[in-house]
Structure formats: C-alpha cells, structure tokens
Backbone bond lengths (Angstrom), bond angles and torsions (degrees), N, CA, C in turn:
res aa  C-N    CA-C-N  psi(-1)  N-CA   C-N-CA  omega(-1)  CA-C   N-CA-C  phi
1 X - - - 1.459 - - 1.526 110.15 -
2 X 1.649 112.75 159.20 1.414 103.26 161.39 1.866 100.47 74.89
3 X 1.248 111.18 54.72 1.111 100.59 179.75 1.321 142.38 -109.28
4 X 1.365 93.39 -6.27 1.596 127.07 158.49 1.368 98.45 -48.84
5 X 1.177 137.99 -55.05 2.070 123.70 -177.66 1.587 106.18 -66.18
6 X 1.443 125.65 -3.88 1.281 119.58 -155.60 1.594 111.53 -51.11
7 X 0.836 122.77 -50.77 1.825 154.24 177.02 1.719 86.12 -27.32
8 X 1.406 113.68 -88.78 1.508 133.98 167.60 1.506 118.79 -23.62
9 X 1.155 112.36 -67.06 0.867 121.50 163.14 1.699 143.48 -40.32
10 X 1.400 110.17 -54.38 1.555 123.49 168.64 1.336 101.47 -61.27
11 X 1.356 124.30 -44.56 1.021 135.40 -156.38 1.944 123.56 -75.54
12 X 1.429 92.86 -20.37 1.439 128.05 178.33 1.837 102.08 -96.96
13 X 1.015 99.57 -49.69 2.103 95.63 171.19 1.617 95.34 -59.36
14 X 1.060 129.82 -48.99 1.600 117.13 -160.98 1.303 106.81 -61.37
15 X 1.520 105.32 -50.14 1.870 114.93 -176.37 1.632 93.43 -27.91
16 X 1.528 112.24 -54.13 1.491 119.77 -136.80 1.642 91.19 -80.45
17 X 1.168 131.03 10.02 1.421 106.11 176.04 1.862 133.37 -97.34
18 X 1.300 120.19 133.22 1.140 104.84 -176.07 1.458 113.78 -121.65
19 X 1.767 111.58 141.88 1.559 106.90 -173.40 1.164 103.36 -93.46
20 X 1.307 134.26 167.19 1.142 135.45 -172.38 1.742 99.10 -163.72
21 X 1.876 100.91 154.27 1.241 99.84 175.43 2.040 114.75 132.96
22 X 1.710 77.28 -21.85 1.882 72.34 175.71 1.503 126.12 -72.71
23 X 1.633 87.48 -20.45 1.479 93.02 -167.30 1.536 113.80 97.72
24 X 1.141 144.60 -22.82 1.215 138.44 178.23 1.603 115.75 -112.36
25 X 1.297 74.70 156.12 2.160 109.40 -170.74 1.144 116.04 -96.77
26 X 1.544 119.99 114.98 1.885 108.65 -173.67 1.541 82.46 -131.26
27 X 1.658 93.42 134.04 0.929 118.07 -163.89 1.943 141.52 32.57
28 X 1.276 133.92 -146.74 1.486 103.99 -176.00 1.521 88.68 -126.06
29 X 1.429 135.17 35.02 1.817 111.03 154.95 1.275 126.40 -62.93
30 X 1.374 126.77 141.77 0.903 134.34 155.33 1.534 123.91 -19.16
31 X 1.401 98.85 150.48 1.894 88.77 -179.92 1.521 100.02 -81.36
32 X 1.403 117.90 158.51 1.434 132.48 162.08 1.783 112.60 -43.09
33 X 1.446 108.69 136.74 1.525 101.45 -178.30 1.904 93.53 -93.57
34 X 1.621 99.23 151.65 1.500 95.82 -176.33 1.637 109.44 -65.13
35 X 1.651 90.88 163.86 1.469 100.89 -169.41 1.933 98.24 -64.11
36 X 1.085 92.97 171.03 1.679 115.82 -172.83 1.941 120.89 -128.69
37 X 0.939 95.72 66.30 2.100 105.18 -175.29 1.231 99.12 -38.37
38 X 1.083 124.46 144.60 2.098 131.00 -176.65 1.299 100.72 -154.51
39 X 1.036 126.36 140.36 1.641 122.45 145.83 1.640 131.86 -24.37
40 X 1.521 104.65 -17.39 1.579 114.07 -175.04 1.879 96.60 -127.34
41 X 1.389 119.01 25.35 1.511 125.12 -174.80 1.136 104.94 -167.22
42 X 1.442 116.42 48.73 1.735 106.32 171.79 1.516 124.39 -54.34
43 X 1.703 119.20 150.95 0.930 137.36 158.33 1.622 122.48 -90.90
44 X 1.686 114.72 139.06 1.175 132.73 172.31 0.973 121.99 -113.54
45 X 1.914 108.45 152.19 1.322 106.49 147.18 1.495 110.84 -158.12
46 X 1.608 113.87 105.75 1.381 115.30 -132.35 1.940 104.11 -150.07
47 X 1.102 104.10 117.86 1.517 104.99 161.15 1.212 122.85 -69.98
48 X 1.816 132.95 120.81 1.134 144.69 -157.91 1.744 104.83 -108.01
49 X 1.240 109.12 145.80 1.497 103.42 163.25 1.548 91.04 -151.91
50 X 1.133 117.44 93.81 1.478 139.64 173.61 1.772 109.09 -73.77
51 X 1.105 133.55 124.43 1.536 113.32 166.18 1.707 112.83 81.04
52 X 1.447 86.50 33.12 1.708 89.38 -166.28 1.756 115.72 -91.46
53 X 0.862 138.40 167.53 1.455 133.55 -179.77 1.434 118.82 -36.67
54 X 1.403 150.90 142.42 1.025 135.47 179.97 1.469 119.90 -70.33
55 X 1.177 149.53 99.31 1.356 147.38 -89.43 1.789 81.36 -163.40
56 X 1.592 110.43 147.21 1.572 129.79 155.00 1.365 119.52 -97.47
57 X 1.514 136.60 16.86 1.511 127.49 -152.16 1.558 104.05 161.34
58 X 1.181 92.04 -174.99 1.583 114.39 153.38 1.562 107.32 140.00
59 X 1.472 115.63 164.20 1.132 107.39 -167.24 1.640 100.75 179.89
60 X 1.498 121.66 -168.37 1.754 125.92 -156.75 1.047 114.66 179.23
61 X 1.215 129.71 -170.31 1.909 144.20 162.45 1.076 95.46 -132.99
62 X 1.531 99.84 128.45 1.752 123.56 -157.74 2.047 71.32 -125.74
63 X 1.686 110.00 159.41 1.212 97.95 -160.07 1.949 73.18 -171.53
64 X 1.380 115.87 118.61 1.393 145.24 -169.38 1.452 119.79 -76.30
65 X 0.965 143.77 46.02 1.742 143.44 177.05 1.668 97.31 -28.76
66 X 1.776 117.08 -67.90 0.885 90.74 -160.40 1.779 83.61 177.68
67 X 1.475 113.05 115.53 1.428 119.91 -155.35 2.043 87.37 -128.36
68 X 1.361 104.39 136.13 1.673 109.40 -161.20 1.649 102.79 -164.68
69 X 1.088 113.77 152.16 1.866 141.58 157.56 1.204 112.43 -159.59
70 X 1.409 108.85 132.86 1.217 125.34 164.53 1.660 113.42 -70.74
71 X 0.853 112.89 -5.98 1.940 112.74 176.51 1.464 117.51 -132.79
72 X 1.392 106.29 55.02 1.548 113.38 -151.50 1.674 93.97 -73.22
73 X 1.320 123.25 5.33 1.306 97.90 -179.43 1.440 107.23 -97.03
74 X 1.383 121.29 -6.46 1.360 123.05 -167.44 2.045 101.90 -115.79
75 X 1.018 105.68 -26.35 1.687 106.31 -156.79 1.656 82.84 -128.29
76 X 1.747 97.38 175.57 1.632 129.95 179.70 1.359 116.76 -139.79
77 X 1.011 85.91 155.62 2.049 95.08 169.02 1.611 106.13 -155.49
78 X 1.356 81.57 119.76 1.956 89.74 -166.96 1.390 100.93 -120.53
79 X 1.247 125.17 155.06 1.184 133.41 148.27 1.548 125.05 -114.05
80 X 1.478 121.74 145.69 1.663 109.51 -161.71 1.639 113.00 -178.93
81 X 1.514 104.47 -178.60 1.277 113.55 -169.33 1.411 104.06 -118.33
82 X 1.331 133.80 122.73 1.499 138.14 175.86 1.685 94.71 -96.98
83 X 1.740 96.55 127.04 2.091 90.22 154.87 1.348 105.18 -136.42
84 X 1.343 114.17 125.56 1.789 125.12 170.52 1.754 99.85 -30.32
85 X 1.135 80.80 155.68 1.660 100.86 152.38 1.464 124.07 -148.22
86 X 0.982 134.18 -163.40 1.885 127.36 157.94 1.156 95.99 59.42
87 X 1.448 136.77 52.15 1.828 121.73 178.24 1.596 112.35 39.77
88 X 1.346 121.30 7.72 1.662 122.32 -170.05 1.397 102.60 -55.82
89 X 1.261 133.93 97.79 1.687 119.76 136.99 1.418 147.26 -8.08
90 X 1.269 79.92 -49.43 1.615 102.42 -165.58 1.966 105.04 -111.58
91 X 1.287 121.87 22.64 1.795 109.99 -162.44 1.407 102.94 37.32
92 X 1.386 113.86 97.36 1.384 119.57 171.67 1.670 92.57 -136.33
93 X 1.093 128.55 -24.71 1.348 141.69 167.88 1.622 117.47 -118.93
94 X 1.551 130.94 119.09 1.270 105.84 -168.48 1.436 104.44 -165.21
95 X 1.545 118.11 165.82 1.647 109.25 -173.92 1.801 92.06 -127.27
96 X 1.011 110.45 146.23 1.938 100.37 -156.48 1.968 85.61 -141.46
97 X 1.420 132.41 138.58 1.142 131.98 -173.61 1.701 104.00 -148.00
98 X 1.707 131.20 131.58 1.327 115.84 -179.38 1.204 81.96 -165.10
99 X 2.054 96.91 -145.23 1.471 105.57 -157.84 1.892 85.16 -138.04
100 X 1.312 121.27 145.73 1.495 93.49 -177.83 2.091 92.65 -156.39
101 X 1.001 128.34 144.58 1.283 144.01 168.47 1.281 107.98 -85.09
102 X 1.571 112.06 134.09 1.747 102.62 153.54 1.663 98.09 129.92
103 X 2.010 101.62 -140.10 1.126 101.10 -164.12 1.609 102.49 -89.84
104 X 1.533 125.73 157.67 1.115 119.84 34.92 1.636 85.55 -113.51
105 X 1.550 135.34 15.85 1.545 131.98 -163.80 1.504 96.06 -107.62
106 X 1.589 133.89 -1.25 1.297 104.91 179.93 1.319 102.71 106.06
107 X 1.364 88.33 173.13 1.665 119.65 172.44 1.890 112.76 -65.95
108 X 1.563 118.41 59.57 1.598 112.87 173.16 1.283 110.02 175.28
109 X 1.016 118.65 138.46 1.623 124.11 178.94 1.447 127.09 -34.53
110 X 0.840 133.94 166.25 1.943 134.54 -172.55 1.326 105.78 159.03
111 X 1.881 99.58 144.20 1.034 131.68 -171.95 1.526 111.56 -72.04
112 X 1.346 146.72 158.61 1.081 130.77 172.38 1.786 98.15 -160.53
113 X 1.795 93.38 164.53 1.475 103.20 173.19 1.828 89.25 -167.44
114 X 1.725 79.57 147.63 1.889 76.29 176.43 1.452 98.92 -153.16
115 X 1.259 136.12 140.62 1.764 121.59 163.27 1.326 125.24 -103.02
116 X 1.287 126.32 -172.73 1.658 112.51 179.25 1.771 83.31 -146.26
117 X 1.145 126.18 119.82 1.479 146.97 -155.93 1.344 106.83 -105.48
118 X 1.257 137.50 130.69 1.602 121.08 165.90 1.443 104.02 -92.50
119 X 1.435 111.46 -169.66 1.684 137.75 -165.77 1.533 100.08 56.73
120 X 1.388 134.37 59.20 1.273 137.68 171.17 1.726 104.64 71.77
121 X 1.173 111.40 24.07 1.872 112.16 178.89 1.395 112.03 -76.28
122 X 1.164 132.44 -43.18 1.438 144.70 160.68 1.219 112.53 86.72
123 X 1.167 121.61 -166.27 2.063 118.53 175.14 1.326 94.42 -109.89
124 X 1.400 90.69 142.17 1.831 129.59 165.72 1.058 114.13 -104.80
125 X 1.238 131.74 147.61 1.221 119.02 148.31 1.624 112.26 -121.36
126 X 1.868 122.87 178.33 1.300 120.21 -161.12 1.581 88.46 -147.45
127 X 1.540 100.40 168.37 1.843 103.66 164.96 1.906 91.82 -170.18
128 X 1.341 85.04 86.28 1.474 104.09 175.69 1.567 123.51 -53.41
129 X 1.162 120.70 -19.28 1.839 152.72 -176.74 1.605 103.24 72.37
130 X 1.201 121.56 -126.09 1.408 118.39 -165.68 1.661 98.70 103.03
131 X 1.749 102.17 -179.03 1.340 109.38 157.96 1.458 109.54 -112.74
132 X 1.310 112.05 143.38 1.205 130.31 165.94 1.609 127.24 -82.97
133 X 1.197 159.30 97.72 1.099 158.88 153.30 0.850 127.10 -70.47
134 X 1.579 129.24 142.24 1.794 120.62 134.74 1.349 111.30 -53.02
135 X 1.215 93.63 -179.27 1.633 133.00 -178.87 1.388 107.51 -8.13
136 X 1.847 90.34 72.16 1.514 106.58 170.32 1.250 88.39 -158.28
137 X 1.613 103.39 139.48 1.808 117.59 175.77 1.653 96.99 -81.08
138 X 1.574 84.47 145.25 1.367 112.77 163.94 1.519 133.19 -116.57
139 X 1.448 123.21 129.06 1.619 100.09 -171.39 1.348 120.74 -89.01
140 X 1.312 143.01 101.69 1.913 139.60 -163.36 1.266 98.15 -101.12
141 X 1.348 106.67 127.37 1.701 110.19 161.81 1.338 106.54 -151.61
142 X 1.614 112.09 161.11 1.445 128.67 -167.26 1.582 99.31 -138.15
143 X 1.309 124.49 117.53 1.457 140.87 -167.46 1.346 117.24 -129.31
144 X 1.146 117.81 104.85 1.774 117.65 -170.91 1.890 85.42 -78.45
145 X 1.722 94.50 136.82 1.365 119.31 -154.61 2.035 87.17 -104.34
146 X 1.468 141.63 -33.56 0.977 161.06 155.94 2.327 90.88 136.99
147 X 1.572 101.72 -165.84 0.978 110.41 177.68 1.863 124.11 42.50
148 X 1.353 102.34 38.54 1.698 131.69 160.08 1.771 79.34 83.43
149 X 1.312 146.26 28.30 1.290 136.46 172.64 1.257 122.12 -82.28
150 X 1.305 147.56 163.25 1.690 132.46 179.03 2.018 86.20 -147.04
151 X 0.841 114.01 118.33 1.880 115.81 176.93 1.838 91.33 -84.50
152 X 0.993 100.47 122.30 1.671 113.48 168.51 1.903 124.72 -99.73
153 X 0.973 111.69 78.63 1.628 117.41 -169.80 1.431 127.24 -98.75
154 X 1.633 111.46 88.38 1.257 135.73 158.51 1.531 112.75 -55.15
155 X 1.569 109.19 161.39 1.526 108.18 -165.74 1.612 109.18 -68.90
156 X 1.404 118.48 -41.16 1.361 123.70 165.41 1.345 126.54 -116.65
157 X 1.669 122.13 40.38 0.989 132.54 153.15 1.786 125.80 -160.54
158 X 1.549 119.59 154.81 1.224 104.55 173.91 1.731 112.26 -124.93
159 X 1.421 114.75 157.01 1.140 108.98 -174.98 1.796 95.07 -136.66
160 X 1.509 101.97 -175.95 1.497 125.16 -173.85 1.494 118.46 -119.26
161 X 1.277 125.18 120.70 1.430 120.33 136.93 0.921 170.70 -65.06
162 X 1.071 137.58 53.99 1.741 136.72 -129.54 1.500 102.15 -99.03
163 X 1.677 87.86 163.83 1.516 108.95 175.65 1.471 94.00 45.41
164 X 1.180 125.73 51.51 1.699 121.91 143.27 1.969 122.44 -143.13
165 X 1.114 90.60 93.60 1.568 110.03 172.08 1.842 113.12 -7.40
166 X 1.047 110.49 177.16 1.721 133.35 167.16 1.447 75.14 -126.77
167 X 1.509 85.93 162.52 1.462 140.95 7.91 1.686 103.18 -110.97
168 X 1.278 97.88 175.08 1.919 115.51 -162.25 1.964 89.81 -111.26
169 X 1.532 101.63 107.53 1.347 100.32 178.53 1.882 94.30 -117.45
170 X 1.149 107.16 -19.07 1.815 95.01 -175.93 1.750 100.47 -115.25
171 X 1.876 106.07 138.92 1.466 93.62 168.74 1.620 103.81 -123.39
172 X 1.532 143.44 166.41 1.279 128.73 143.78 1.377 109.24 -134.70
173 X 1.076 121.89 -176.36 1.547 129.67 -174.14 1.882 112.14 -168.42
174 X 0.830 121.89 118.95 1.595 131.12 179.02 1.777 116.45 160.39
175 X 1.323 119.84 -162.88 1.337 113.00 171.21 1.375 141.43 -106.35
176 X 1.049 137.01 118.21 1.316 152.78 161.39 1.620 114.97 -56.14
177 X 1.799 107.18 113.32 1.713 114.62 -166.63 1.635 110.33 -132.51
178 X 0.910 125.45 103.46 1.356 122.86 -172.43 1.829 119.11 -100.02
179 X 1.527 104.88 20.79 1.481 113.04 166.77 1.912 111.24 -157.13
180 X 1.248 123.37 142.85 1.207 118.19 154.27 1.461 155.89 -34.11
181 X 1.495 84.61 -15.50 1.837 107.58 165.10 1.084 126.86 -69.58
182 X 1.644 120.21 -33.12 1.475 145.05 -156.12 2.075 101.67 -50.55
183 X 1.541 94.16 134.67 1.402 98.97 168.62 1.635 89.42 -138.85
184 X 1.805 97.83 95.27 1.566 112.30 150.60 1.764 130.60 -101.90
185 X 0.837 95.37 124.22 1.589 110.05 -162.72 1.376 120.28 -120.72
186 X 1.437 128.01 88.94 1.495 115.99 -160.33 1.704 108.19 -166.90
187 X 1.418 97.00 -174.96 1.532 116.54 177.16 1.500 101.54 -169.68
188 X 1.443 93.94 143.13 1.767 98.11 158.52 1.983 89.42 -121.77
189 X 1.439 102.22 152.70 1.105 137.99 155.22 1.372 147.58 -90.84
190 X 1.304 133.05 -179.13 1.277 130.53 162.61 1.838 99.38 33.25
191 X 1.275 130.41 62.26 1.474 140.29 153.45 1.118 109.92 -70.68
192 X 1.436 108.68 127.96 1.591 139.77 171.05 1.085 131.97 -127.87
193 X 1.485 153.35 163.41 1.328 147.88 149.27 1.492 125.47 -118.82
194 X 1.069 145.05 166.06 1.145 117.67 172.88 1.621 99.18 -119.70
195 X 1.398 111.10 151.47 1.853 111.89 176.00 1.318 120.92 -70.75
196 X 1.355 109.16 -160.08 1.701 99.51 171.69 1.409 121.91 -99.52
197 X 1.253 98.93 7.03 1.871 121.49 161.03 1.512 106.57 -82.18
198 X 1.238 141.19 -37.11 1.145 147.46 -154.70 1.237 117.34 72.22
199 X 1.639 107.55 64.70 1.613 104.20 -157.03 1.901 80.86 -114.94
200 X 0.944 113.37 136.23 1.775 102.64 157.48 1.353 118.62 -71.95
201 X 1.058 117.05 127.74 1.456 132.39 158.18 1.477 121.08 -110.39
202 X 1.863 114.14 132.14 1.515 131.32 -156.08 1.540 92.86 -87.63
203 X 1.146 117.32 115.49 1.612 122.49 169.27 1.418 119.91 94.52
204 X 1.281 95.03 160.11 1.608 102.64 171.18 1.526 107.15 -97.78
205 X 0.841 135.00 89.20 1.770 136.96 -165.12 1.361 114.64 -75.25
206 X 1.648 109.04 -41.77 1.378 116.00 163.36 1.779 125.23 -74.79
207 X 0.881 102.35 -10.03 2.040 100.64 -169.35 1.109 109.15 -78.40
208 X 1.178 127.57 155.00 1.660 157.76 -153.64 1.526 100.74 -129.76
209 X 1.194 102.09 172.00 1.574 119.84 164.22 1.437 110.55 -142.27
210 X 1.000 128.64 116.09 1.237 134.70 -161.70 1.598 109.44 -103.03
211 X 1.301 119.87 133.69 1.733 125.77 173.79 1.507 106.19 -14.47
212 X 1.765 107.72 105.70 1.462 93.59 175.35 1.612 141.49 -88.25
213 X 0.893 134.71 -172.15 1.832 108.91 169.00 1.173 114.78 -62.57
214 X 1.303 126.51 143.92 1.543 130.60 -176.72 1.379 109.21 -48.41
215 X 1.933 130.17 -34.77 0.986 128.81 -175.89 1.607 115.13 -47.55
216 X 1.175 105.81 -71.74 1.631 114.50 145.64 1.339 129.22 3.54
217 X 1.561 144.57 74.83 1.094 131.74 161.91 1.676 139.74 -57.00
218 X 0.871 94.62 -26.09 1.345 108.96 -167.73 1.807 116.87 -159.60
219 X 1.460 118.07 112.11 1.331 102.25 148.08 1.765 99.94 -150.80
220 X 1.491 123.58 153.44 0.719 147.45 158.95 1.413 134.59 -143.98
221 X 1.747 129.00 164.07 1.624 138.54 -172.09 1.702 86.56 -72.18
222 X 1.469 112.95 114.67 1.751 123.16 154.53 1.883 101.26 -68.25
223 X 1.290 110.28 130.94 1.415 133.23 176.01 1.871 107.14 56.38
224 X 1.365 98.88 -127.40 1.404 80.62 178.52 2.201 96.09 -151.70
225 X 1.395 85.62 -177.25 1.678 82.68 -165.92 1.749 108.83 118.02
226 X 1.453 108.83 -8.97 1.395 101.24 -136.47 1.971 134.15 -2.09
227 X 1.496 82.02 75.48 2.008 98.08 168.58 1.438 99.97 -80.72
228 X 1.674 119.20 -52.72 1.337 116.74 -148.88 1.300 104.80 -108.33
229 X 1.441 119.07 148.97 1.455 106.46 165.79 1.731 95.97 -152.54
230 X 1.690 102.91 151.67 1.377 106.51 -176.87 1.570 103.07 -121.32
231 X 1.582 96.11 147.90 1.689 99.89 156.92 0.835 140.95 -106.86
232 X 1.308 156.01 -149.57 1.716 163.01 101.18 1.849 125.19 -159.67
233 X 1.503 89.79 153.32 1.026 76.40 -169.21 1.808 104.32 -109.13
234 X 1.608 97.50 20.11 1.690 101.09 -177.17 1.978 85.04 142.64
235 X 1.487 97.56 -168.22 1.726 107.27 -174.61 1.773 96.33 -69.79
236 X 1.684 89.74 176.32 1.226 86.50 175.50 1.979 105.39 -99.72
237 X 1.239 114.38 20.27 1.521 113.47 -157.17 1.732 93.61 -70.19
C-alpha cells in the first residue's frame, strides 16, 4: 500500500543497511542505530521485475504463514502482488492486490487492492472484505480488460480499474512493513504473466530480488523457474 512514497522509502531501507563480518574498525563512530519501518519509511522484501516484457496481467497463490503488528492502529504489514501499468518501468503507475494487517482497519486481517492512475488519477485505495486466513492459498490476478480497464481478482471478490492505460512493463510481489513489530510470513506461487496476446507465460524469468530491509530475514526463489518465492521476517510466535 501507499505507494506513491515508494521511491523514499526503498531508498531509506537501503541507507539502513549494515555489512558486517570483516572484523575491522575504521575509525571511532558509533555503530548505526537499527533501521526504523514507519508509515513514511516502508520496509521490504520483494521480488522485482523492472523492465519486464510488455505484459496484459499476471498473477499467483499468495499463501499466509502469518501476517501481524503490534501497533495495528497506526502501522501495516501486508503481503501482495504489484502490476505496472502506463508502460511504467519503474511502478510509477500501478494496480497492487494482497492480504495486509493493521492500519487503517485495526487490529485483524483484510483483503485489499488499491491503484495509482496517471493523467492526475492518483492512488485509491479499496478493502473489498472477504475472509482472510492463514495457511490457505489464494488465487490474485490483475488482467488488463482493454479500453484503460485493469480486472482486479481476489479469491472472493472482483474489482475494476479505470482510466489506467496498458501496457504492464514492471511486476513485484513480497511484503510491505511499516513498523518493527511486523510478523510476515509467506509465499506466493505458481507466478505468471500474461503477453500482449494474452498468452500465459510460467514464471517471472526476468525478476531479481534486490537487498532486502534488514527487518527481513530471509527471502528467496523456492526451486527454480522463478514461479515461487518465500519470505519471513523471523517465526511467526
């Protein structure tokens, strides 16, 4: 969510990272204080495909370990699917759909979808309801419908995009954490895109994973193909 700060944001997790391991001391500063996730400094941990084929869709089974904040009235922790729109490269235009805890719904799980529109369209956001579960797959997909439309399809609901163009050149998928409390725990699967034929294609072949926020313990592509990818940001206890 909130993806209009994204820029700021990524950019503020990187500041926060420190390597460690050589063993040596240059000079006497202080060590770095750990990074700090905020609503205005999100944290990631996210497979990128920047510059990707010009694409109609794409979509997966995103599947819940265990989605949490301790300050759910102020912060979030989402997990989800980003798809370009507007020829954007970079998600500068985009329709984004997951599962996320926290603010602005409180203390309990919820469905969500929001877009960020060009020609002065701006970001929306949505919370279609449904039930939310753990450790149950879900199927998410985003399908440019033609005539600036984007079809948005949650497991028990569908929504619309309007007034936002094709083609889909950027995709990502992982979690979005905007406090230190966060227990995100997940994978989506079975990743696809569709071309500008509407052909499905198995995987993201081009996507990366880029240095994640320190919060982040762990994510990596399960087997190979990159279809699957898992996260965490530690147990779910």
């Amino acid at each position: 969510m909130l993806r209009i700060a994204r820029g700021l944001a990524r950019g503020a997790c990187a500041a926060g990272l420190v390597l460690a391991g050589s063993g040596m001391v240059i000079g006497t500063a202080p060590a770095a204080p750990a990074e700090a996730c905020s609503l205005s400094s999100h944290c990631y941990g996210v497979a990128t495909w920047f510059s990707a084929p010009a694409d109609n869709g794409s979509g997966g089974n995103i599947y819940f370990d265990c989605l949490y904040s301790g300050s759910p009235s102020t912060n979030f922790t989402d997990e989800e699917l980003w798809q370009g729109t507007d020829s954007s490269s970079g998600l500068s235009d985009w329709v984004e759909l997951g599962g996320s805890y926290g603010w602005p719904n409180g203390a309990s799980r919820y469905w969500f979808w929001a877009d960020n529109r060009p020609n002065g369209g701006g970001y929306h956001a949505h919370y279609p309801g449904g039930t939310l579960s753990l450790d149950v797959y879900y199927p998410l997909e985003v399908v440019y419908d033609g005539s600036s439309q984007w079809s948005v399809l949650g497991p028990s609901w569908t929504a619309t995009s309007t007034s936002n163009p094709p083609s889909g050149k950027a995709l990502e998928t992982g979690a979005e954490i905007t406090d230190n409390t966060a227990h995100a725990v997940g994978r989506i699967n079975s990743l696809y895109y569709f071309d500008t034929s509407d052909d499905s294609i198995t995987g993201w072949s081009g996507a990366t994973i880029p240095t994640p926020s320190p919060i982040v313990s762990s994510i990596a592509w399960a087997g190979s193909g990159h279809n699957d990818l898992t996260w965490s940001t530690g147990s779910c206890s």
